[in-house]
N, C-alpha and C positions, 0 to 999 in steps of 0.2 A: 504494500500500500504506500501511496504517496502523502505523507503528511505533511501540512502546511508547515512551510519553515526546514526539513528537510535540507543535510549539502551547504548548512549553514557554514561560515566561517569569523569566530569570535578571536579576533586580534588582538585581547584587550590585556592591559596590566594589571592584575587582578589586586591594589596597592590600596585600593580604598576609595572612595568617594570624591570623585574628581568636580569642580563646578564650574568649570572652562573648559571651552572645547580645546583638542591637543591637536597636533598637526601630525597628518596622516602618514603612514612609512612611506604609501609607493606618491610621497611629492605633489598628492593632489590636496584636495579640500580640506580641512580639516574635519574632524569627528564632531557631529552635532549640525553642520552645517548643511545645503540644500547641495546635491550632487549634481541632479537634472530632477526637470516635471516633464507632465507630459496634459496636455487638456484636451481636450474632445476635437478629434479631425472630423467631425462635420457638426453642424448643427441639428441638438436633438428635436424631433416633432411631437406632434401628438400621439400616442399609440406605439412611439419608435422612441423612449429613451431610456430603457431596460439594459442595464452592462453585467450582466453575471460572467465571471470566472477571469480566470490566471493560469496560467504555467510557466515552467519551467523550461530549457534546456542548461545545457552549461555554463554557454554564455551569456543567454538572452532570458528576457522577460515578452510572456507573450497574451496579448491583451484584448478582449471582445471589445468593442461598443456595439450600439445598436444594430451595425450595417458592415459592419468590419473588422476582421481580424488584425492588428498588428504587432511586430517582434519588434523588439528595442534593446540594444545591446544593455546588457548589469551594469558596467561599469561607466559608461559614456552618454547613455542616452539616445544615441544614433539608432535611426531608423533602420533594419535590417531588410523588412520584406513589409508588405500589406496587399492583403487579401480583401477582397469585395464578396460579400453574402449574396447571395439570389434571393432572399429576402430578412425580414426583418429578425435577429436573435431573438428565441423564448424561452430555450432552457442553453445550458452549458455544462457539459461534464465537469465534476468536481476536481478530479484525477486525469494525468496522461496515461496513454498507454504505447508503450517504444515508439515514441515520438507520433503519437497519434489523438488526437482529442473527436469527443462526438458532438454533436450541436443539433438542435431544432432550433428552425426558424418559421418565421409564419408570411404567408401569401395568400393575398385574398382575404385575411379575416382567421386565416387555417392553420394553426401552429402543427403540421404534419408531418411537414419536409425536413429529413434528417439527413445530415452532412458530415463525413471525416474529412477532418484537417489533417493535415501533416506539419506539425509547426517546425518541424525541424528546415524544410523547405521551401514552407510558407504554398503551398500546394491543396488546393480540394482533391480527393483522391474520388469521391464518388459523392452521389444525393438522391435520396428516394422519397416518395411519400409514401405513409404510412397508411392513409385510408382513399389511397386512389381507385381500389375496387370499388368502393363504396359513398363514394362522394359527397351522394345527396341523402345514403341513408339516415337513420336515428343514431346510430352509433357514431356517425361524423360530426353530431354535436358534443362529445367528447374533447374534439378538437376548435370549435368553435369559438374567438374570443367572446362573443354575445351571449353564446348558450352554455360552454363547458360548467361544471361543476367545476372543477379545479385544473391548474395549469398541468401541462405535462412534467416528466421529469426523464432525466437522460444520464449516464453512467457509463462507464470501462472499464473492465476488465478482465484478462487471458485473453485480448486479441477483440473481444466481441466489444458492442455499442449495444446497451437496453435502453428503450423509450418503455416509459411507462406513465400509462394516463388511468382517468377514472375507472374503468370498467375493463381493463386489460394491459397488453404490454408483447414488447416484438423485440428479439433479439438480431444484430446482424454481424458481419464478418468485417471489422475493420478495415482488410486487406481487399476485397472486391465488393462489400455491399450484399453478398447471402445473405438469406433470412436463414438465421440456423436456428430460430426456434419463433414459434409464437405461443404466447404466454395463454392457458386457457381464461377465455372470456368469463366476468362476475358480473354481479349488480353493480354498479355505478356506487362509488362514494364518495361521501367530503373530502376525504384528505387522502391523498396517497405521496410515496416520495419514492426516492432509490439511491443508495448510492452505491461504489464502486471499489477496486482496489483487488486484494486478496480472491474477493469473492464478492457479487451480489448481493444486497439486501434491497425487498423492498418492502414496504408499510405501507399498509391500509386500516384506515379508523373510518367507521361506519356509525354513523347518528344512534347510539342508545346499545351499540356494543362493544364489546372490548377488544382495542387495536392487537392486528396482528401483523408480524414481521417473520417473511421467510427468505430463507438462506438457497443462492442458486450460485451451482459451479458450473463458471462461464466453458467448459466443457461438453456439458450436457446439461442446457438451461431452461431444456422443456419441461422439466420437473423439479420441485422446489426437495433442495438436499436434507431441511429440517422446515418446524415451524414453531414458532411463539407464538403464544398469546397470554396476553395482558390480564387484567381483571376489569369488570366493570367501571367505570368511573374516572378512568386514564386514559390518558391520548398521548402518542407519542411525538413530541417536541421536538427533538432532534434525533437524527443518527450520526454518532461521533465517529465512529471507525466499523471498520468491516474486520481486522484483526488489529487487537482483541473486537468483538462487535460489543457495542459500549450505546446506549440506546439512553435519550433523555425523556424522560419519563413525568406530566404532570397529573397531581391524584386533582380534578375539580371537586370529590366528596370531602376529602382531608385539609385539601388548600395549601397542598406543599408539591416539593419537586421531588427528583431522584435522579441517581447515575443508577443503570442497570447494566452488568457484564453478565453475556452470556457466552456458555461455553461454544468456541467456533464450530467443533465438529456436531452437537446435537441441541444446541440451542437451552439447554438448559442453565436454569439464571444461576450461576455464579456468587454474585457479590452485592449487595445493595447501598447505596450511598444516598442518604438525607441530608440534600441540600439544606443551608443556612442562608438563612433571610436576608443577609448580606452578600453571595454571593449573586456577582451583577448579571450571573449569566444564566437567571432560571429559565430563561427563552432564548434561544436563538435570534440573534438578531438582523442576520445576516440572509441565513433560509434553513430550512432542513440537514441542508446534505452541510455547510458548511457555517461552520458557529466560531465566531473569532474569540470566544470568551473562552473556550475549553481548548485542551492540547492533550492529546494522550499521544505518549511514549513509551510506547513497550507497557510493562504493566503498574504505569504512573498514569494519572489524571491531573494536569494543572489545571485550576478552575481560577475565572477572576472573580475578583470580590471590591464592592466599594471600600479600596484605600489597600487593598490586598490581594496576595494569590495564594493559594492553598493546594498543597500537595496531597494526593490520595492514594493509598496504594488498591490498585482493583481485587486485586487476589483478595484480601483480608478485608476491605469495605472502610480502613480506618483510615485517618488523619496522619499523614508524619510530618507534615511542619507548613507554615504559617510564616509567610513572608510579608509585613507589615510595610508600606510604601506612604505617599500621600494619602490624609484619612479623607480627602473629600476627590480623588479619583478614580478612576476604576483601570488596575491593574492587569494587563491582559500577557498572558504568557504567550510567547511567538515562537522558540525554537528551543530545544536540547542541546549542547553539544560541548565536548570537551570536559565534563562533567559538572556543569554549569547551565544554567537557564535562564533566557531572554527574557524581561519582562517589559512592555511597551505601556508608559502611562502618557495616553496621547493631552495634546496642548488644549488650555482652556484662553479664554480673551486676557485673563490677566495672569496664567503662569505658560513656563514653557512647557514642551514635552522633553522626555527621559527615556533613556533607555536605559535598561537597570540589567547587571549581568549578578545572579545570585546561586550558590554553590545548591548543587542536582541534591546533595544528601542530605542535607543540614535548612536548606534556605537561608541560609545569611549570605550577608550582600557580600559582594564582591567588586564591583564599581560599577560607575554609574556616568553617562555621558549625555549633558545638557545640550538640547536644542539650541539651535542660532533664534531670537525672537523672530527675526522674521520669518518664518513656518508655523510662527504662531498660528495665523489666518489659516493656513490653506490646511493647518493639522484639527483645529477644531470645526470647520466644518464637514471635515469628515467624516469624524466624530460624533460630533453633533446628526449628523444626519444617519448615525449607525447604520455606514452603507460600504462601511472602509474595513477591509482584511490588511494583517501586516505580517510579513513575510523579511528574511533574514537571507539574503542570496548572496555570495562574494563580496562580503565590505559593504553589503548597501540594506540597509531598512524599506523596505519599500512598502507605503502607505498605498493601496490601492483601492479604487472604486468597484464598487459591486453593485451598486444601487443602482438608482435614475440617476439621469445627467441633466441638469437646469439648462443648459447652455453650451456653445461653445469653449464660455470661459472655465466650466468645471472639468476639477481637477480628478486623470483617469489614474496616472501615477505619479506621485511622488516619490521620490529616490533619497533619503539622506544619507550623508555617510557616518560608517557605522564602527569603524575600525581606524586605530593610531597603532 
């Protein structure tokens, strides 16, 4: 599985609490300061200003907006490739796969049309619709933006692309576009999601019953490998990873959250975690498949919290330590590495943001590198508009847009640099 932040590289003096930015080894910016941005190549519309997703390559960062794919080198900013959609993005795969992303767009009103990328090339490999047999029937308002119950959702992994909508779901072959499975058809419900990595998951929660999440191997994905199911009065919030599969979990009878670890091979629940009322990420804020609040690492859960981040071990369901930050921001863990973890507390109007490096065993801090003020602006409306993922790639923090786009002038990425 590809976890966000992932391939990180933490450069840092681990000496204590720095509150000036330092000048960077490889002779560029300094740490804390603005590396490159990047704003909206075309003006958003009506119906067209939807940006879900990010990727990775080595060297690049690779970016939807509404109407286009573009790569942007990590370190410079420089444009590498841009791709033009055949129509408007409606979902995004959360994960690559060997340099492969999946996408639905919509035409006509029709979010049906599913497309592989190749971001390594910057290349469409193929594009099909999903309910082209059926166009005008009843199950085409599945896909309908007027009619649908819920939007689609789209996934990769072992090679395949899953679209899954209200009342079903179609697997295809990354490499030519095969339908290698299609999903058996249900009743139509409120919520469904999916995501990808290891292995398939998708969720269905149905009006007055209790949500279920099944496990498919992108192998053989016409038949689901396991199945959960919830209890009454729960609906499933987010899904955190596919390995360990890490499910958020809210009780509307109780009035509280949960982390749920279920076992990968048979789905049976594992470990249960009762969120605290201060943790800032009892809802995904972001979408389903992708929660910028939570970070699981191997069998760690970092959760943010107003003014904190909190480490969980899944196996055992308990608490091991408590990294205390700003009491009036919210702490967002972005990457592992080196035996250390990222902590991003983004800028308000009148403080700057931080990125805070604090030891993987203990949580005690380790240092800490202040923003330039001017990222003040472009970091808390990102913020503010919880619409921004942050990611840890080669030296560079990159604030990115997931939301709507107001304009031209909003900001898609933000790059700062992240290493001295």
């Amino acid at each position: 599985m590809l976890v966000a932040g992932c391939g990180t590289y933490l450069l840092w003096n681990a000496s204590g609490n720095d509150t000036k930015p330092s000048k960077n080894r490889d002779g560029g910016a300094a740490a804390g300061s603005l590396a490159w941005k990047k704003t909206a190549r075309t003006e958003p519309s009506k119906n067209s200003d939807y940006a879900p997703g990010v990727w990775f390559t080595a060297t690049t960062v690779v970016k939807p907006e509404p109407d286009m794919v573009t790569s942007y080198d990590l370190r410079s900013g420089t444009k590498q490739w841009s791709l033009v959609l055949s129509g408007t993005l409606c979902a995004a795969s959360r994960d690559s796969d060997e340099g492969r992303v999946f996408l639905a767009v919509e035409i006509d009103g029709m979010c049906d049309t599913v497309v592989a990328v190749d971001i390594e090339r910057g290349v469409q490999l193929w594009s099909d619709r999903v309910a082209a047999s059926a166009p005008d029937g009843p199950a085409a308002d599945d896909f309908r933006r007027a009619k649908r119950r819920v939007p689609a959702t789209v996934s990769v992994s072992g090679g395949i692309g899953l679209i899954a909508w209200a009342s079903g779901g179609k697997a295809f072959r990354l490499s030519d576009g095969k339908v290698a499975a299609a999903l058996p058809g249900e009743a139509p419900c409120g919520e469904t999601g999916t995501i990808g990595g290891t292995q398939f998951l998708i969720q269905r929660s149905c009006e007055g019953q209790p949500p279920v999440v099944r496990a498919f191997d992108p192998k053989s994905p016409e038949r689901p490998r396991w199945s959960w199911q919830g209890v009454k009065g729960e609906s499933v919030e987010g899904m955190l990873s596919a390995h360990p599969v890490v499910l958020l979990l809210r009780d509307t009878t109780a009035h509280s959250a949960h982390l749920v670890t279920l076992e990968d091979e048979n789905g049976k629940e594992r470990s249960r975690i009762e969120l605290r009322r201060d943790h800032a990420g009892l809802e995904c804020s972001s979408s389903m498949s992708r929660c910028p609040e939570y970070l699981i690492n191997g069998d760690i859960a970092y959760i943010a919290g107003k003014g904190a981040t909190t480490a969980y071990d899944l196996g055992t369901g308990r608490e091991r330590w408590t990294y205390k930050a700003d009491a009036n921001r919210t702490a967002l863990p972005v990457a592992v590495n080196g035996g250390h973890v990222a902590v991003y507390i983004p800028a308000t109007p009148e403080r700057v943001g931080e990125l805070t490096s604090v030891a993987a065993a203990t949580g005690k801090l380790a240092a800490t590198v202040r923003h330039s003020p001017d990222l003040r602006t472009a970091e808390w409306h990102l913020a503010h508009g919880q619409s921004a993922t942050a990611h840890l790639q080669r030296g560079r923090l990159l604030l990115v847009n997931e939301g709507g786009l107001e304009s031209r002038d909003s900001e898609v990425v933000v790059a700062v640099t992240a290493t001295r």
